[in-house]
C-alpha positions as CSV (number, residue, x, y, z in Angstrom):
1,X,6.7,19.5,-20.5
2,X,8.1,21.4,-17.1
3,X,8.4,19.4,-14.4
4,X,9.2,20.1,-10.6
5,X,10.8,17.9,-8.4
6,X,9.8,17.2,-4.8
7,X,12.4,15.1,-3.4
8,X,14.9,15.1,-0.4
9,X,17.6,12.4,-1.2
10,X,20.5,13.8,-3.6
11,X,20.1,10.2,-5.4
12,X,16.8,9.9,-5.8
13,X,16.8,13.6,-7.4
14,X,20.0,12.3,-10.2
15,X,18.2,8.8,-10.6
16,X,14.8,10.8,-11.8
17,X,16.4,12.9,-13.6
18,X,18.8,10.5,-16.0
19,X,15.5,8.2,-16.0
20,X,13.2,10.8,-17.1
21,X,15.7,11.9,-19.4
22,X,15.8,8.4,-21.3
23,X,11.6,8.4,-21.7
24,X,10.9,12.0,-22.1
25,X,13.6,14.1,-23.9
26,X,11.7,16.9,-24.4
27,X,10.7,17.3,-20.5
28,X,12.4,20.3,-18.9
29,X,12.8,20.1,-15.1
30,X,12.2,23.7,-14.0
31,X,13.0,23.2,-10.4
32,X,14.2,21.2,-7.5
33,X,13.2,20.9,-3.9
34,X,13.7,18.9,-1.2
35,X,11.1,19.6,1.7
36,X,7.1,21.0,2.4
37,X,8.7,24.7,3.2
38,X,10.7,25.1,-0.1
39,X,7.6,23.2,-2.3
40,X,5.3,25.9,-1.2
41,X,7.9,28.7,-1.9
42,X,8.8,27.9,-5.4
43,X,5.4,26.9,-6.4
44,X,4.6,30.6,-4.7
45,X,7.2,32.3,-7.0
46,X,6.6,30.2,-10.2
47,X,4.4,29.6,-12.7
48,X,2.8,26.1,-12.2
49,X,4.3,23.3,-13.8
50,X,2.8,20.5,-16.6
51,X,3.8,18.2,-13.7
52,X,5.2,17.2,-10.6
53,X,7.1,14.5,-9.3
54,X,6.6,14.5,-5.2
55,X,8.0,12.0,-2.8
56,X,5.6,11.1,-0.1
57,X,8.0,11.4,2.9
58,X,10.0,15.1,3.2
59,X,12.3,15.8,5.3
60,X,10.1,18.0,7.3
61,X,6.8,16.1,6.9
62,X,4.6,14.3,4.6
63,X,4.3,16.0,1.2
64,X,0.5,15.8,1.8
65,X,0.7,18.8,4.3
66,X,1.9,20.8,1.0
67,X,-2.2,20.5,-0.2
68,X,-3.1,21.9,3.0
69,X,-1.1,24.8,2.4
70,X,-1.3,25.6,-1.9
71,X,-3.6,25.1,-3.9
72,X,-2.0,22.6,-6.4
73,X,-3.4,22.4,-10.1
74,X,-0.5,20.5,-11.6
75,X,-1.0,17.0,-11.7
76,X,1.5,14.7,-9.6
77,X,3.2,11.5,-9.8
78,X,4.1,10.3,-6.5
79,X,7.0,8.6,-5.3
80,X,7.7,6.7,-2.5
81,X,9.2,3.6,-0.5
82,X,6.1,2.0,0.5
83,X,5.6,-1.4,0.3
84,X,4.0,-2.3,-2.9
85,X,0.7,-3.7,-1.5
86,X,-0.3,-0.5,-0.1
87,X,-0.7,0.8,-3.4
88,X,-1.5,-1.7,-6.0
89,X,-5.2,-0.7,-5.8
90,X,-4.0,2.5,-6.8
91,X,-2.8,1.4,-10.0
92,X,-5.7,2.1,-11.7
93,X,-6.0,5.5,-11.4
94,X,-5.3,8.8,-13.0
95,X,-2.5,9.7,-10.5
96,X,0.1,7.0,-10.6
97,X,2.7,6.1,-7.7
98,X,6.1,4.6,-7.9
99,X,8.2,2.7,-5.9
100,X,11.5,4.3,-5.1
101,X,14.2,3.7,-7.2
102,X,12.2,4.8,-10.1
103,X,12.6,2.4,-13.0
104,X,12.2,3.7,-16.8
105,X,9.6,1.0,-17.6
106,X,7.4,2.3,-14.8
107,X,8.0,6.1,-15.2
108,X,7.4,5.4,-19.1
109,X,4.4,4.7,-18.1
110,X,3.4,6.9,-15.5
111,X,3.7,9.6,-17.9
112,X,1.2,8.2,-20.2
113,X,-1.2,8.2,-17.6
114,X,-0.2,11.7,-17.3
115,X,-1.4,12.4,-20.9
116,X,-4.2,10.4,-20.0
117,X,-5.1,12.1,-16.7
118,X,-4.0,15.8,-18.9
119,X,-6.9,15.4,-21.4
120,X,-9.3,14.2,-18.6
121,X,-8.3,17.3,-16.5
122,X,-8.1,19.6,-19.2
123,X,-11.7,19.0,-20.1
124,X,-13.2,19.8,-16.5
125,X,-12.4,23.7,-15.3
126,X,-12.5,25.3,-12.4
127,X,-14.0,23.8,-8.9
128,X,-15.3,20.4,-11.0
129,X,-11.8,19.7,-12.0
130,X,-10.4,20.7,-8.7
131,X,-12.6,18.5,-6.5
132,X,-11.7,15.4,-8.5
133,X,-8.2,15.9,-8.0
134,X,-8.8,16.2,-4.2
135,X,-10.4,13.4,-4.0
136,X,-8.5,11.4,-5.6
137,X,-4.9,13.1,-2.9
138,X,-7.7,12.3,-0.2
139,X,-8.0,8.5,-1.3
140,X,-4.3,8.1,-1.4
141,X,-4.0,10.0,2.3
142,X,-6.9,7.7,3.8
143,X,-4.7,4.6,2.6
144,X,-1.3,5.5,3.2
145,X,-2.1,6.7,6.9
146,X,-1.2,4.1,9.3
147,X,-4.2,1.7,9.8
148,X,-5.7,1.1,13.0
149,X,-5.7,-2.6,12.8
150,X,-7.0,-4.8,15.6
151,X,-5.3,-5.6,18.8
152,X,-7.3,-7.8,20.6
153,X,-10.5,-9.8,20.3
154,X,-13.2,-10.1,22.9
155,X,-14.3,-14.1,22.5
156,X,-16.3,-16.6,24.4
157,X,-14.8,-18.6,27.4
158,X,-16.9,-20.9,28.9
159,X,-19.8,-18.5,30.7
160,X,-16.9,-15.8,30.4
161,X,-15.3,-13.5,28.2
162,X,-12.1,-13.0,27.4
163,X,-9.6,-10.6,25.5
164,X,-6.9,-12.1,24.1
165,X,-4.5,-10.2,22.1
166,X,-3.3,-10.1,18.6
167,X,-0.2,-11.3,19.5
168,X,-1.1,-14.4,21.1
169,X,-2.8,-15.9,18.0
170,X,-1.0,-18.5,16.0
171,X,-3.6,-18.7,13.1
172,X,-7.6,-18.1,12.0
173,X,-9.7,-20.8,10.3
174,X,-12.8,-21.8,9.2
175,X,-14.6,-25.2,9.3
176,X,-17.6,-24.2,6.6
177,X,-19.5,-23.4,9.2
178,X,-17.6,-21.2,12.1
179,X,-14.0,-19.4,12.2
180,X,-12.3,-19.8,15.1
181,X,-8.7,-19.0,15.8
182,X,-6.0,-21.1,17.9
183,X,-4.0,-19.6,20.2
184,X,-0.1,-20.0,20.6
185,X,-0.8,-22.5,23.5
186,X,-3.3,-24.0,21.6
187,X,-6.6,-22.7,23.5
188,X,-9.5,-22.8,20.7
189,X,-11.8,-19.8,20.6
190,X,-14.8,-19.3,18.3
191,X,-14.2,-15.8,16.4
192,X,-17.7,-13.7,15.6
193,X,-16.4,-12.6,12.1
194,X,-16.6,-14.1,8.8
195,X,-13.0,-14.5,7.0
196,X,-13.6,-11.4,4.8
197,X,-14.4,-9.1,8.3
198,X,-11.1,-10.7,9.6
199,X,-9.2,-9.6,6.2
200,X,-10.2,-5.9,6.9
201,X,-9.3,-5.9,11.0
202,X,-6.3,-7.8,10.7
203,X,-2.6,-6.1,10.4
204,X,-1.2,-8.1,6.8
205,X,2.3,-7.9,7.8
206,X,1.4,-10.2,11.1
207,X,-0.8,-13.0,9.0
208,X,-1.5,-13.6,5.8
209,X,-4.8,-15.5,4.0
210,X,-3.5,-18.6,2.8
211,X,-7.0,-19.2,1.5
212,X,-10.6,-18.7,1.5
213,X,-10.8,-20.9,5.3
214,X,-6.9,-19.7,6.6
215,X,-5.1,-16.8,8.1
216,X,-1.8,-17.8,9.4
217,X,1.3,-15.8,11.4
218,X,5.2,-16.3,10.6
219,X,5.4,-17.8,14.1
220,X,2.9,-20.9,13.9
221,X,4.6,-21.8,10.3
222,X,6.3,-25.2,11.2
223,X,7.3,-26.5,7.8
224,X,6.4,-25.6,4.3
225,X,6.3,-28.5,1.6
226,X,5.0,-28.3,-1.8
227,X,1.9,-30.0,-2.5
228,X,0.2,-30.9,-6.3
229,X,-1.7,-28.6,-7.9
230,X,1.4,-25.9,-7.8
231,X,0.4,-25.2,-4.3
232,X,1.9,-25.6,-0.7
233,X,1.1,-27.4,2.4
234,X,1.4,-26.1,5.7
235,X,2.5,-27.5,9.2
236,X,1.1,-25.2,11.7
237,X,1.9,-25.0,15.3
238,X,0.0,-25.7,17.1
239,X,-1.3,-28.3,15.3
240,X,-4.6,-27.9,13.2
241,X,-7.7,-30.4,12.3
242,X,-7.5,-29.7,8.7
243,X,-5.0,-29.2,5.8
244,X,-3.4,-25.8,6.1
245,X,-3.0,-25.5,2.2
246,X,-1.7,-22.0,0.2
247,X,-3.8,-21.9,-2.8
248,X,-2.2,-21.7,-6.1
249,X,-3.5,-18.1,-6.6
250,X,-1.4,-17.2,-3.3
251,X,1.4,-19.3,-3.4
252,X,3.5,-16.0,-5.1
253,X,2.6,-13.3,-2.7
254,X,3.1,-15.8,0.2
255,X,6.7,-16.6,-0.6
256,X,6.9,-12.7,-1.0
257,X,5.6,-12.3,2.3
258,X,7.6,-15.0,4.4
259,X,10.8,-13.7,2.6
260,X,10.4,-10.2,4.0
């Protein structure tokens, strides 16, 4: 198996190696680079490799402007330093993507997929097999771009409207009936979105869905206190009607997301 390495830290490049060195003895790494221009020139001057190993950010760009310029039949394993929830969903697919450093367990399997993905591929020639690979680089562009979340919501003020912006939100909730969202200095506003519209408009690193009838931001956290059924209870500032409790399903990736 040859394998090309796309990868500007010094590291990164030793790290890869030993690792891929421990779970694939027989892999031959045929060549290193480190940015967009020096990708396209070897792959230009060499015959393509089994695979490649590509780091998202280069020091000249985003490895993604590499497709613009080659056409690339190998398949890749990305790597990069993205947080992990912006790829999870990827997962699943025939391309994997790893977190930076590599570890062995996850580039052990990342190159099963590959032997996966190589028999899939190998099946489908010419423009069939090409267009699923670009769909499948296009998927990965679409959610790795920066998303344009929302910065302000248009809402009901007496015979008025308002904007009020992102920012000044403490939390969104729903009574079974309505969502609303309270404001920092406690003004109440009914929200014309159900929760799941909210989950796709609102930026996760600002709030997170504690459950099914709560989005909350760091700032309007007051006190967190276990409560029975492994889950947590909320104090919220400003204060709230109803309990503010983190379901059991989301009481992990909350204490994740608080710690960061």
């Amino acid at each position: 198996m040859n394998i090309l390495i796309v990868e500007d830290e010094d590291l990164a490049v030793k790290k890869i190696q030993k690792t891929l060195s421990s779970v694939e003895p027989q892999a031959k790494v045929s060549g290193v680079t480190d940015s967009i221009k020096s990708t396209v020139e070897w792959l230009q001057q060499n015959p393509a490799p089994d695979l490649i190993l590509m780091d998202i950010e280069l020091a000249d760009g985003q490895s993604f402007e590499i497709f613009k310029l080659i056409n690339i039949t190998s398949p890749v394993i990305f790597t990069t330093s993205y947080d992990e929830y912006a790829l999870k969903a990827f997962k699943v697919n025939s391309i994997d993507y790893l977190l930076k450093p590599v570890q062995k367990e996850e580039l052990q399997s990342a190159l099963e997929k590959y032997r996966q993905m190589r028999l899939h591929y190998g099946a489908k020639e010419g423009a069939e097999g090409e267009n699923q690979m670009d769909t499948l680089l296009k998927e990965l562009r679409r959610q790795l771009e920066p998303k344009d979340y929302r910065q302000r919501f248009l809402v009901k003020h007496g015979q008025k409207l308002v904007s009020i912006e992102i920012g000044e939100i403490a939390y969104f909730f729903s009574d079974g009936r309505l969502n609303f969202f309270k404001t920092h200095d406690n003004r109440k506003f009914v929200v014309d979105y159900t929760m799941d519209e909210l989950e796709e408009m609102i930026d996760p690193k600002m709030f997170f869905r504690i459950s099914r009838a709560f989005y909350v931001s760091v700032s309007c956290i007051d006190k967190i206190e276990e409560y029975f059924g492994n889950r947590l209870i909320l104090s919220l500032r400003p204060a709230v009607e109803k309990e503010a409790l983190v379901s059991r399903e989301k009481v992990t990736d909350f204490k994740k997301w608080m710690g960061k």
